[in-house]
N, C-alpha and C positions, 0 to 999 in steps of 0.2 A: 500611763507610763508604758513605754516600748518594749517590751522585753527579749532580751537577746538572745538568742538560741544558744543552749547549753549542750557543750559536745562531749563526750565521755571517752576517753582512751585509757581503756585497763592494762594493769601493768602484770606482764606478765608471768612475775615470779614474785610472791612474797615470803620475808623470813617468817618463823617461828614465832619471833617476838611481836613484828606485826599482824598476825593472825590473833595472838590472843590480847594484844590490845585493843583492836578493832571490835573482837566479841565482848571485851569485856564496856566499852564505848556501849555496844548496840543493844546490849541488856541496857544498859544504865537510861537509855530511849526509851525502849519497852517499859520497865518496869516504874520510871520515876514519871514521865511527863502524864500519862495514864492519872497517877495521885494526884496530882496538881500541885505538887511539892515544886515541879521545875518552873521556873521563870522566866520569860525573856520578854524584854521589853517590845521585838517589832511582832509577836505572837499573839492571835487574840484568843486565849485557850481560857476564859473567865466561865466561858457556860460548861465548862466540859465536867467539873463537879456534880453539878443538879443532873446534868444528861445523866452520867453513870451511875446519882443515887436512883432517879426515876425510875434508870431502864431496871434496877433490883424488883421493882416495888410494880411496874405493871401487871394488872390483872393475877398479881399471887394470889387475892382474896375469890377468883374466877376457880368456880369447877365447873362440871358438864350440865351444858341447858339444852332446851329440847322446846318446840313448840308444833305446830302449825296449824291450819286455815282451809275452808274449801270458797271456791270461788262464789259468787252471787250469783251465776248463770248454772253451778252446778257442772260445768262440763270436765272441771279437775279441783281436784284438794294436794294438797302437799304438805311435810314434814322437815323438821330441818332439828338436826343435834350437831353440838362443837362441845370441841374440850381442850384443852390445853396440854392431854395428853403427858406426857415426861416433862415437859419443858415448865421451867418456870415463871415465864411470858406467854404474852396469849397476842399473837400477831394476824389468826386469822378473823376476817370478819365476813357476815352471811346477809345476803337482803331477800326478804319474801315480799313481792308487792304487788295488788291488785287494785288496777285503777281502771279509770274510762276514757279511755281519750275519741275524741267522735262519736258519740254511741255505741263506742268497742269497748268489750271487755278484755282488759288488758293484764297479761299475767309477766310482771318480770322478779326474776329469780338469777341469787349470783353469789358465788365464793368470791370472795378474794385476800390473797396469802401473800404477807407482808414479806419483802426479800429480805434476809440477814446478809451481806457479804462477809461470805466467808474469804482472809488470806490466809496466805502457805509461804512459812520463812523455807528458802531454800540455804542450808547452810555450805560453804565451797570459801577457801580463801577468795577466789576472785569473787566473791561475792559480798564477801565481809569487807573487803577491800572499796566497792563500790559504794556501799553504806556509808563509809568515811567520806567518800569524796564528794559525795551529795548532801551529806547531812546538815553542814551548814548553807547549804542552798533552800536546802528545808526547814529548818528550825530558826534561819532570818527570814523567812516570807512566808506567807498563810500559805498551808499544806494548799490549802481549796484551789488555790491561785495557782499552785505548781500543775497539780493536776491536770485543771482547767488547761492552761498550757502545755501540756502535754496532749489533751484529747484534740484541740486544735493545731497541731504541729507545730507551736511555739518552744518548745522543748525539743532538738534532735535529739534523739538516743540511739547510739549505733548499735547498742546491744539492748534489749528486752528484756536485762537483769534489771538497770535501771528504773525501767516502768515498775517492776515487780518491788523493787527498795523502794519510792515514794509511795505505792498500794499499802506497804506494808505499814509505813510511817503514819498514811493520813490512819490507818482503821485503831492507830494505837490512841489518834486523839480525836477522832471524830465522829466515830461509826461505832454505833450500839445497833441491839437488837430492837428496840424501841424505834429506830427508824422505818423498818417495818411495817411497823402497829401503825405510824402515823398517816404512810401513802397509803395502807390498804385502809382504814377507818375515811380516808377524804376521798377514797375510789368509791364506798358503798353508801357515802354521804351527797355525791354530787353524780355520779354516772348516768343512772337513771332519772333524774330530773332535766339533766340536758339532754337524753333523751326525747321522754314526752312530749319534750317542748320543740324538737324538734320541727320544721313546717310539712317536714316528708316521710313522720315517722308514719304514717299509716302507706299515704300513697309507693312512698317511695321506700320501705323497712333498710331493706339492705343497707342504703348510703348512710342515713340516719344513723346508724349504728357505727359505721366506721368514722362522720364524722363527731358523734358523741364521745368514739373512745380516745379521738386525736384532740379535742377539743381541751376532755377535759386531763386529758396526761398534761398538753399545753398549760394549762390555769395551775394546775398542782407545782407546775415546775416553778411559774412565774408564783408561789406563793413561797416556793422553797429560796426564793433568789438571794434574799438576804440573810441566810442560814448557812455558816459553816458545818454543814452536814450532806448527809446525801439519803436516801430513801426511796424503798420500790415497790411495786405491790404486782401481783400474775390478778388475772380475771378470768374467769369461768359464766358467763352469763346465758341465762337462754331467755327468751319473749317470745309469749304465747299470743298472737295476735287472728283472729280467728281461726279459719283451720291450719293456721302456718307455725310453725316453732322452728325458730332461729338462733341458731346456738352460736356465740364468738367466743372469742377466748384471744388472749396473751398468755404467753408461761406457759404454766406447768399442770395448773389446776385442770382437770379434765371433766369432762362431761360423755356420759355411755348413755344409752336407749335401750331399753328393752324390746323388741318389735317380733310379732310372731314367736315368741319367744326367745330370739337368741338373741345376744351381748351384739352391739353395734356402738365403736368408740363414734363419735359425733365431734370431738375436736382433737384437734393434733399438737401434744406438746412442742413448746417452744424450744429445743436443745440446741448447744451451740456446733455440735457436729455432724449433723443435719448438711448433708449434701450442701441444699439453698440455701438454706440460713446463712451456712459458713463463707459461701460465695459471695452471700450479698453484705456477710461484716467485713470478709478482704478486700471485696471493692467500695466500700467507703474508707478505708485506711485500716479498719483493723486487724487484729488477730484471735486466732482459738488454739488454747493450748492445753494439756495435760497437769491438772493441780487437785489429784487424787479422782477428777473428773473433766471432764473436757467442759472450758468455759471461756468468758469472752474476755481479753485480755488477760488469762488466767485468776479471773477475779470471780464472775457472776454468770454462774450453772445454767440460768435461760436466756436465751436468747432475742427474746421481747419481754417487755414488760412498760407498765406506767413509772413514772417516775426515774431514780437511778440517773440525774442528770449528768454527771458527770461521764458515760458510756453512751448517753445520748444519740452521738453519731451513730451509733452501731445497733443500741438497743431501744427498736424502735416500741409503739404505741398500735399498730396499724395492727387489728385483729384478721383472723382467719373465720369466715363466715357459711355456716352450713344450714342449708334448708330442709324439714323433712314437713311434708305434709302428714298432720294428725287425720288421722283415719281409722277404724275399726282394729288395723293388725298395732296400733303403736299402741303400748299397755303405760310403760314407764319412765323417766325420765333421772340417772343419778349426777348430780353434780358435787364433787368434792374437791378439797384439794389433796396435796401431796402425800399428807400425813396417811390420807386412806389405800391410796394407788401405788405408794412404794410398800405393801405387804399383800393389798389383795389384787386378785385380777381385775377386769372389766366381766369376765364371764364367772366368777367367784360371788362378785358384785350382784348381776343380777339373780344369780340363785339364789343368792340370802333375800336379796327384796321379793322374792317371785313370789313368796307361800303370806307375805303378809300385808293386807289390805290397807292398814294404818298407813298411811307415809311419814308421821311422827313416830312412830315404833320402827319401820323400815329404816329408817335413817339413824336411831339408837343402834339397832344392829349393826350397821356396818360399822358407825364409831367404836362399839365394844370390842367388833370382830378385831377394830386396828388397835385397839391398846394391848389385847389380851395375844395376838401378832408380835408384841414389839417395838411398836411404830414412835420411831422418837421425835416426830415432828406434831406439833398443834394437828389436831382432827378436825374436820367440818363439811358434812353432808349436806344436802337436800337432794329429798326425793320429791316429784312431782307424779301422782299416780293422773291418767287420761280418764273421766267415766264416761263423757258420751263417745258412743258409738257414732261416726259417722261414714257416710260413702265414700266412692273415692277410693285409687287403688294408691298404693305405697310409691314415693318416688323420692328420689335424693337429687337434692339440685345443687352443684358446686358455686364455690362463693366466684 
């Protein structure tokens, strides 16, 4: 079906009485179609029950776990603790994995932290007025569809309130925090196996990894196609491949180095107000705006990420890739996500891991340090301590 581009002219004075008719309309959105109490025949909202019992009910039973491993060659051990923190979903998930691929022993290790999108109702008559005028464009056609036409310019919108009223409408019936849990459990389920298998993961590391993280965003999406929902997941990953450690990353999740002892961040969060970042979402058609934090269509706080089809254009898969040769001065390796790095520093970071050799203990530390901080997002560490010494002087090679 063709669909015709939808043009919006705000009017610009309204009475009294249509101001509180309109609010009292757009609660009656919010609060009814959410239960499942509303109905409409061209709406397919039959899943949206089980979605928002499920999303109650993930990982309540989850409190804080803790393990880790040393490698078979001995050259590193590592540690890893999550917790769920404040929250009562558990959206981050953690991969420790040591394998052989060619006669290499292969060390990979990865956060990854499931996106919630968060909306922001902006309340203004002309804005309540807009909600009217779109709502039955909305509420006769799958939000997903309006969307979707809108991230492909099938939808004109002359004002960006618009965009902001369908945002607001799809997260009322389609977007849980459970979307999250989903991309990031199929990032740490599939990422590193299409790695491996990669034919250039040894010869060729670098490519291997950008095309593993573009592949497998690609596969997640094509599994999310026939889902009226949406879901994202940040990656934090490092691969220890003889004396080379390769850190990427999407998002937010970071990764710091211990080296001669000081803090050295090793990936660069993904934000949407990032000079480049923001250049390269207005030259593919988007925008970044102000919704208590600068994000990408006023919707979603990083700027990359897997998953999040429907931003797609804008938010892309394509990690940032850092080399550091393991050597004698590199001692340690912290990767977490967000819940850790919005309370403590990266040089906070390595002073807590410094004094202790466990990297399963190192890695409870710093989860403690963030709950006992404040930290109201999911936790989730891994520390990777270095033990061989090898030669070779320190060098950072950019991606």
């Amino acid at each position: 079906m063709r669909i015709r581009p939808f043009r919006y002219n705000p009017s610009p004075e309204i009475s009294v009485i249509e101001y509180a008719s309109t609010f009292c309309c757009f609660l009656i959105l919010i609060l009814v179609i959410p239960t499942g109490n509303f109905e409409c025949s061209s709406c397919n909202m039959g899943y949206l029950n089980s979605v928002l019992q499920s999303s109650s009910q993930v990982h309540a039973e989850y409190g804080p776990v803790s393990g880790g491993g040393l490698s078979q060659n001995g050259k590193f051990s590592y540690g890893y603790a999550s917790s769920p923190g404040k929250r009562s979903s558990m959206e981050d998930f953690y991969e420790t994995r040591i394998d052989g691929v060619d006669g290499e022993i292969v060390g990979l290790f990865g956060v990854f932290d499931g996106i919630f999108l968060y909306y922001f109702l902006y309340i203004s008559p002309s804005f309540l007025h807009t909600c009217m005028q779109i709502l039955v464009l909305v509420i006769c056609s799958n939000a997903v569809a309006v969307l979707e036409a809108i991230s492909h310019g099938l939808l004109l919108a002359q004002d960006s309130t618009v965009l902001k009223v369908v945002y607001l409408i799809f997260t009322s019936t389609a977007v849980s925090g459970h979307g999250g849990a989903r991309a990031a459990e199929y990032v740490k389920q599939n990422l590193f196996s299409n790695l491996i298998r990669h034919p250039k993961f040894i010869s060729d590391t670098k490519s291997a990894i950008a095309d593993a993280y573009n592949h497998t965003d690609s596969e997640f999406l094509k599994s999310e196609n026939n889902q009226n929902r949406d879901a994202g997941s940040t990656a934090s990953t490092a691969i220890l491949v003889g004396d080379r450690l390769l850190v990427a990353n999407v998002g937010d999740s970071r990764a710091v180095i211990c080296r001669g002892g000081n803090a050295f961040a090793v990936s660069r969060d993904h934000k949407p107000d990032q000079s480049d970042e923001r250049q390269r979402i207005e030259d593919a058609g988007g925008f970044v705006m102000w919704a208590g934090t600068w994000r990408v269509g006023g919707v979603l706080a990083v700027s990359r990420a897997f998953g999040d089809r429907l931003l797609k254009q804008y938010v892309v898969a394509d990690p940032e890739i850092q080399e550091e040769k393991i050597d004698s001065s590199l001692e340690f390796l912290i990767l977490a996500s967000d819940g850790l790095w919005d309370v403590v520093t990266n040089e906070e970071a390595v002073a807590m891991v410094k004094p202790i050799q466990d990297p399963e203990q190192a890695a409870k530390r710093l989860m403690q340090e963030a709950c006992q901080r404040g930290s109201a997002d999911n936790i989730t560490c891994v520390v990777v301590r270095f033990l061989a010494s090898q030669g070779g002087s320190s060098r950072t090679v950019p991606a």
